[in-house]
mmCIF file of the C-alpha atoms, coordinates in Angstrom:
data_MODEL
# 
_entry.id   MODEL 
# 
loop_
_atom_site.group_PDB 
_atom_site.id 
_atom_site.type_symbol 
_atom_site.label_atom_id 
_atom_site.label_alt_id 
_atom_site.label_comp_id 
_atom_site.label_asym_id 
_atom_site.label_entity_id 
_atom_site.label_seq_id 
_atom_site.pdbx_PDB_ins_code 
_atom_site.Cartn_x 
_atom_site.Cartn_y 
_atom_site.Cartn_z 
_atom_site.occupancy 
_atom_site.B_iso_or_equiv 
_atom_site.pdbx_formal_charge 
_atom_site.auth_seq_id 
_atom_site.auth_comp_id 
_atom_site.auth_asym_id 
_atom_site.auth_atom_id 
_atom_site.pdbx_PDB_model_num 
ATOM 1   C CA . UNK A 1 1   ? 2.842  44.476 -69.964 1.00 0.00 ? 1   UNK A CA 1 
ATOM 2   C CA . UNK A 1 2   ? 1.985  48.298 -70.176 1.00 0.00 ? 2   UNK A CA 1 
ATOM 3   C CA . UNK A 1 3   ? -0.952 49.026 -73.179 1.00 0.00 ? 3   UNK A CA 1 
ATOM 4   C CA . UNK A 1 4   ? 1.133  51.083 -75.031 1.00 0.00 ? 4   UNK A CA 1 
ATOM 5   C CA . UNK A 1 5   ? 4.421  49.308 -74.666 1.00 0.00 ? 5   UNK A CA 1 
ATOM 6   C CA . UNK A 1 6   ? 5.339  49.118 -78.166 1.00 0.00 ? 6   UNK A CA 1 
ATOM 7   C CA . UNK A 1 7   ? 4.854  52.968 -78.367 1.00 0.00 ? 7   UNK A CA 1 
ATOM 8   C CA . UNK A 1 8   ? 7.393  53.285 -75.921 1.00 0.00 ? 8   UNK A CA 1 
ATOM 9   C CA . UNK A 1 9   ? 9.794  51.177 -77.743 1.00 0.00 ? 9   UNK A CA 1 
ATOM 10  C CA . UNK A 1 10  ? 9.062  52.417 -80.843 1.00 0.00 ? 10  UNK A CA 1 
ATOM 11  C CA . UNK A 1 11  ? 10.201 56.082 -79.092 1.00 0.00 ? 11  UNK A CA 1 
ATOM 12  C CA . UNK A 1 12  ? 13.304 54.964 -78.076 1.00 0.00 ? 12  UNK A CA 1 
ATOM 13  C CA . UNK A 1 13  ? 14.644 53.078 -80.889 1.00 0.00 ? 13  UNK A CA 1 
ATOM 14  C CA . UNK A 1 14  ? 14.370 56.290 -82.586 1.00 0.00 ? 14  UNK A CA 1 
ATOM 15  C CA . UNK A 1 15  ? 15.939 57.967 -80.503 1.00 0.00 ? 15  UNK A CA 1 
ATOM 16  C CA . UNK A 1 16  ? 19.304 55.481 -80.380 1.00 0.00 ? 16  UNK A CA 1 
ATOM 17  C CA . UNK A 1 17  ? 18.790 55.057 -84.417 1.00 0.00 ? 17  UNK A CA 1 
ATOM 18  C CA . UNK A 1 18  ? 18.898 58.549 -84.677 1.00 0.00 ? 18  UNK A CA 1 
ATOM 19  C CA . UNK A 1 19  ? 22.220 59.023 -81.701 1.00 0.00 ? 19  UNK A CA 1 
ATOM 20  C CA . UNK A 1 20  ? 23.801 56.347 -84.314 1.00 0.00 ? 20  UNK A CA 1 
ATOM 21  C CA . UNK A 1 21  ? 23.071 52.946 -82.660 1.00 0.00 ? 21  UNK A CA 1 
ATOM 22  C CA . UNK A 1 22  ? 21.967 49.683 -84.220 1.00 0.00 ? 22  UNK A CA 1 
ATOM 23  C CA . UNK A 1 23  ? 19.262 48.457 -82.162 1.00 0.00 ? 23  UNK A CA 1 
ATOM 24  C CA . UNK A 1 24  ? 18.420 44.667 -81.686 1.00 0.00 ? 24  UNK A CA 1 
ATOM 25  C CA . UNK A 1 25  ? 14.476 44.423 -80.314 1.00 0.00 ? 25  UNK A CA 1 
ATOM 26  C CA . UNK A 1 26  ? 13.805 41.689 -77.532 1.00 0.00 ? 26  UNK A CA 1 
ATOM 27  C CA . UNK A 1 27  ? 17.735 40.821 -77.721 1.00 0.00 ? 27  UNK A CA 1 
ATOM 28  C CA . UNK A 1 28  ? 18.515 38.007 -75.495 1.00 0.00 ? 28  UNK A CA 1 
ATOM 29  C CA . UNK A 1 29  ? 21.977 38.279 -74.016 1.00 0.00 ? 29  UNK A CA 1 
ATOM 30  C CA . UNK A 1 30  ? 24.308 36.149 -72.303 1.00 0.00 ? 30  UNK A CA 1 
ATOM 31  C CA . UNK A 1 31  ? 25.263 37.921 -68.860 1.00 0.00 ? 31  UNK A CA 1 
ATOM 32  C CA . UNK A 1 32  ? 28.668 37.562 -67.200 1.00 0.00 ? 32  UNK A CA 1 
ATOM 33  C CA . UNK A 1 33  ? 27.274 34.436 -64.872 1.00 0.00 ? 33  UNK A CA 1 
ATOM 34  C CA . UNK A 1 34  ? 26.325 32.341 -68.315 1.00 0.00 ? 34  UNK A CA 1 
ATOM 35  C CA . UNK A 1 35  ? 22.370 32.945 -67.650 1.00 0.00 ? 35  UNK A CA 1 
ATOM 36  C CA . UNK A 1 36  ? 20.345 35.088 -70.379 1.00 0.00 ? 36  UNK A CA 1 
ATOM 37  C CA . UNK A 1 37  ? 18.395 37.848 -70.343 1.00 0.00 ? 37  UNK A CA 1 
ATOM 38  C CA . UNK A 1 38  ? 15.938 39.342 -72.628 1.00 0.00 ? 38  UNK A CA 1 
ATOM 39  C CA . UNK A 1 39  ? 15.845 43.378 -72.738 1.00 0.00 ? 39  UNK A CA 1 
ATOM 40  C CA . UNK A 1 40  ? 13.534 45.439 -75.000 1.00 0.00 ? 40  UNK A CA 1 
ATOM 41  C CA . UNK A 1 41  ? 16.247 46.771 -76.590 1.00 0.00 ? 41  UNK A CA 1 
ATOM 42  C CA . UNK A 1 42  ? 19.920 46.339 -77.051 1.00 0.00 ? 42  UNK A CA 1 
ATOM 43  C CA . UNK A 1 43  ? 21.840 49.374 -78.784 1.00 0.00 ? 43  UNK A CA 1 
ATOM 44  C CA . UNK A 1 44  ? 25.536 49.235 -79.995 1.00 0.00 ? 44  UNK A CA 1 
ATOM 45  C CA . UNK A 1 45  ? 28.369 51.291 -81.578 1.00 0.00 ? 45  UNK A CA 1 
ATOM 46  C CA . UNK A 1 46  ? 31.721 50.132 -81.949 1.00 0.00 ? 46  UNK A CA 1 
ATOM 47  C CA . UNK A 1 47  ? 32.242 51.431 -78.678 1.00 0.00 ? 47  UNK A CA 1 
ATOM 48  C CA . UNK A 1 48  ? 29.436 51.486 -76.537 1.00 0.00 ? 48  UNK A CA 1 
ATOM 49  C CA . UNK A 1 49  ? 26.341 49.058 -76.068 1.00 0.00 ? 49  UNK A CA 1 
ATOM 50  C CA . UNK A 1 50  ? 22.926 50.201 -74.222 1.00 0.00 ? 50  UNK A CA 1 
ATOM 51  C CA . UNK A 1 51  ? 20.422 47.659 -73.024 1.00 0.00 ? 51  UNK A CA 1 
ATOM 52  C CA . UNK A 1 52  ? 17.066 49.291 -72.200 1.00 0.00 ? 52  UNK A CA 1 
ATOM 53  C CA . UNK A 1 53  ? 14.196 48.343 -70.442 1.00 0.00 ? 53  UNK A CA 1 
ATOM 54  C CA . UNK A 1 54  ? 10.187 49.538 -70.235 1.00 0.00 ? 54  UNK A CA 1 
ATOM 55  C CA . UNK A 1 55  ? 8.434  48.071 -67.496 1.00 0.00 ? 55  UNK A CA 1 
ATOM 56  C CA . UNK A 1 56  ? 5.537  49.274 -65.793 1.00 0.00 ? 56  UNK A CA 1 
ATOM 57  C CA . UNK A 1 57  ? 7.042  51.236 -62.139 1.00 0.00 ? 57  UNK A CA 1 
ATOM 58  C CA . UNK A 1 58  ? 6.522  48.410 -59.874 1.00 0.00 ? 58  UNK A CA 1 
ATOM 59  C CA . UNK A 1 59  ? 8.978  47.676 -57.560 1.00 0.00 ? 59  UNK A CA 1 
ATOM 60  C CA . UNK A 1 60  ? 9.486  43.665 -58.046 1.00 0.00 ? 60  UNK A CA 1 
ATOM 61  C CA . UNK A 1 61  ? 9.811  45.175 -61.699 1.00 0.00 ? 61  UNK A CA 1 
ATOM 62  C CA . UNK A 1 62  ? 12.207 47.174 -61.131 1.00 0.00 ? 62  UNK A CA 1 
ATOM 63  C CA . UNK A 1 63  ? 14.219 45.203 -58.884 1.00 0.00 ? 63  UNK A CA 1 
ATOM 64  C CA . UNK A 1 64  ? 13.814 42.499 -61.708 1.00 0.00 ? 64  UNK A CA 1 
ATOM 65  C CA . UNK A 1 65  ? 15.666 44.876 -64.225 1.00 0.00 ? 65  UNK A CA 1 
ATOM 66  C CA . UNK A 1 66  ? 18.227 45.951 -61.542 1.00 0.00 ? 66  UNK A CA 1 
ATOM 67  C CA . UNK A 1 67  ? 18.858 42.446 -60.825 1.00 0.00 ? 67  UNK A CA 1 
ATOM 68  C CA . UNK A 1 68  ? 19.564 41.651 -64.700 1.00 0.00 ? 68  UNK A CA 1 
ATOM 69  C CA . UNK A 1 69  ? 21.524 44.773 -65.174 1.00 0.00 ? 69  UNK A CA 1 
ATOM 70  C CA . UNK A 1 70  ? 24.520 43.667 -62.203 1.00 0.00 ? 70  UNK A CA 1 
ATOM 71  C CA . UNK A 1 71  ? 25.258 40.676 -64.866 1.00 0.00 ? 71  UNK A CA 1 
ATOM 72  C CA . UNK A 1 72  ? 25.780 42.579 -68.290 1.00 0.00 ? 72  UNK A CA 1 
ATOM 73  C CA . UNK A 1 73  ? 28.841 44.868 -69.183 1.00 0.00 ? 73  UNK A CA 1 
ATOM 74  C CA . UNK A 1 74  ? 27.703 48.392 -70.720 1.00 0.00 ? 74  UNK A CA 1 
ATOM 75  C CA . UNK A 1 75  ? 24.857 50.984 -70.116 1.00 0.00 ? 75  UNK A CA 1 
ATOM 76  C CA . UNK A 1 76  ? 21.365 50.394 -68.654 1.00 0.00 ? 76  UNK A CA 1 
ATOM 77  C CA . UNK A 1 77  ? 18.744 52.367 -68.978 1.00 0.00 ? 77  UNK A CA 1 
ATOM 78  C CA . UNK A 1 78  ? 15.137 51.351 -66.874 1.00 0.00 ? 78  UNK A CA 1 
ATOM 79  C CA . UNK A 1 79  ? 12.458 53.520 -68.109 1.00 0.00 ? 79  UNK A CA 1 
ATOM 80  C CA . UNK A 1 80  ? 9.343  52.789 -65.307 1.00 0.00 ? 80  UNK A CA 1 
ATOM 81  C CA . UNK A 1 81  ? 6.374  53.753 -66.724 1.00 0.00 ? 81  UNK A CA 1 
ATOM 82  C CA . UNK A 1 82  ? 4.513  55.893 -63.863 1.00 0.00 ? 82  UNK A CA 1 
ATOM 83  C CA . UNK A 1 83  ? 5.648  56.809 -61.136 1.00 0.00 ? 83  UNK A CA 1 
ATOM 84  C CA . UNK A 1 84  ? 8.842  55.474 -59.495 1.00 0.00 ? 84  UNK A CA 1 
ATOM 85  C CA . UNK A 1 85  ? 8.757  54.721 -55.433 1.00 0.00 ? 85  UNK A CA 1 
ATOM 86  C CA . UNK A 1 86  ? 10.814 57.081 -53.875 1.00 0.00 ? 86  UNK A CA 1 
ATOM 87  C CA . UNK A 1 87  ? 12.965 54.659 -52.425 1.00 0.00 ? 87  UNK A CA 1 
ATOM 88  C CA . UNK A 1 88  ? 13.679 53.298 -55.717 1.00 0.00 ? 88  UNK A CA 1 
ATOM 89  C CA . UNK A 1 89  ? 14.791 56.217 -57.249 1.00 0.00 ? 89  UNK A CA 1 
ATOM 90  C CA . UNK A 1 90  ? 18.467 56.132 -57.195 1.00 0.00 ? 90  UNK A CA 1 
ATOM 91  C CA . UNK A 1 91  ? 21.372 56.247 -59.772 1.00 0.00 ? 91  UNK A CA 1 
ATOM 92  C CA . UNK A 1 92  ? 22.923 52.900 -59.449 1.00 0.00 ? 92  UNK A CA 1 
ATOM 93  C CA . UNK A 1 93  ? 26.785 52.424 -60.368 1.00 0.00 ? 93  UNK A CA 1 
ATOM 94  C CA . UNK A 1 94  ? 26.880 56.390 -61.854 1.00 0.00 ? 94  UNK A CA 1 
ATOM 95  C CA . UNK A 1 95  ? 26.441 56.771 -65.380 1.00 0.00 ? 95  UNK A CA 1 
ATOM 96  C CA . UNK A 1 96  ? 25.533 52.721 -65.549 1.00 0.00 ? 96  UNK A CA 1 
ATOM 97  C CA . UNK A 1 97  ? 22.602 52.778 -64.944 1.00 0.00 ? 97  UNK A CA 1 
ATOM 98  C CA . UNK A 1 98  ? 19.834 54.683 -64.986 1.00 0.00 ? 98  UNK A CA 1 
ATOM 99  C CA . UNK A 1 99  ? 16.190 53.730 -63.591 1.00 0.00 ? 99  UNK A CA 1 
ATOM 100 C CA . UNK A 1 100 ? 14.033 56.900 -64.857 1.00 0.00 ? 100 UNK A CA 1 
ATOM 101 C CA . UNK A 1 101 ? 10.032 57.351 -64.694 1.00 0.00 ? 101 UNK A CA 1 
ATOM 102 C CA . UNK A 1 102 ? 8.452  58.094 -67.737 1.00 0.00 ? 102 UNK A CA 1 
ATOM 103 C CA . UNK A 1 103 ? 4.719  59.764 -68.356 1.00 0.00 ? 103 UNK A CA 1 
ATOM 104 C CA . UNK A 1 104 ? 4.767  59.384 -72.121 1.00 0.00 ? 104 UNK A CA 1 
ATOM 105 C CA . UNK A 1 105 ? 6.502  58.068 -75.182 1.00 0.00 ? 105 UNK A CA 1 
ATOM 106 C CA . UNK A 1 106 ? 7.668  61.468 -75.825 1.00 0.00 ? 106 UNK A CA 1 
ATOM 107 C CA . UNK A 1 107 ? 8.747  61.645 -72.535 1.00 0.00 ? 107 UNK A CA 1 
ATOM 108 C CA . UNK A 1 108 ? 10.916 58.428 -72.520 1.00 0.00 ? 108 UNK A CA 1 
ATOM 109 C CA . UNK A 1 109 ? 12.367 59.896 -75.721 1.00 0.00 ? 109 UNK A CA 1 
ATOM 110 C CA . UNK A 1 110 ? 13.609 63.104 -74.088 1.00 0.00 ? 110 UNK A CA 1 
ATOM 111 C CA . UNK A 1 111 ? 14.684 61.250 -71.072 1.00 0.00 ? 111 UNK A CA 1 
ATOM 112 C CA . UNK A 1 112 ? 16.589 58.553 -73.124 1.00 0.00 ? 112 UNK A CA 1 
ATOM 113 C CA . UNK A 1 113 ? 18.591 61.426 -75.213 1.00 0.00 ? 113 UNK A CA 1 
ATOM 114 C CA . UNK A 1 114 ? 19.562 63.484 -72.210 1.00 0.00 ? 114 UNK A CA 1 
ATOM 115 C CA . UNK A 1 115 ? 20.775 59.987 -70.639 1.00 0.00 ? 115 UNK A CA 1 
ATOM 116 C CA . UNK A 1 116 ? 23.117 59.316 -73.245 1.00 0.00 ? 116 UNK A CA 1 
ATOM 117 C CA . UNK A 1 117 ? 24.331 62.497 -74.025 1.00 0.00 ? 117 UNK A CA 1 
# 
């Protein structure tokens, strides 16, 4: 768990509030294959559901989130928090999903809005 974990959180969920989402915190989902997974945050509109992630930029981490995100339907968003390994850096599935590093709350937030806009 990162220190300031919450801080991130609390950043994004302002961010989807304020793009018009209702955000769910530590939402447990049922994936496509029946098993459930817990994401920081899920986000939905009518027409469009987010599931985002913090996790410190490990790679087991990451693959961890990657892993969860091939069994839900809609938009994922991995925010590492550090430095991503280059290898690691890719945009999986276009717009699907995106694994991002993040310095700062702040920095999360401007990441997140550009993301879904």
């Amino acid at each position: 768990m990162i220190d300031s974990e919450n801080e991130y959180v609390q950043s994004a969920t302002a961010v989807l509030e304020e793009l018009g989402f209702k955000v769910y915190l530590n939402a447990a989902v049922e994936g496509l294959s029946g098993l459930v997974h817990v994401f920081d945050i899920v986000a939905r509109k009518p027409d469009r559901i987010v599931y985002v992630s913090v996790k410190p930029s490990t790679p087991l981490n990451i693959l961890a989130e990657v892993a969860k995100s091939l069994d839900v339907k809609g938009e994922v968003f991995i925010a590492a928090v550090g430095e991503v390994d280059r290898g690691m850096r890719v945009d999986y599935n276009g717009k699907r999903l995106k694994i991002v590093d993040v310095k700062s709350p702040r920095d999360l937030a401007d990441k997140l809005r550009e993301a879904l806009a």
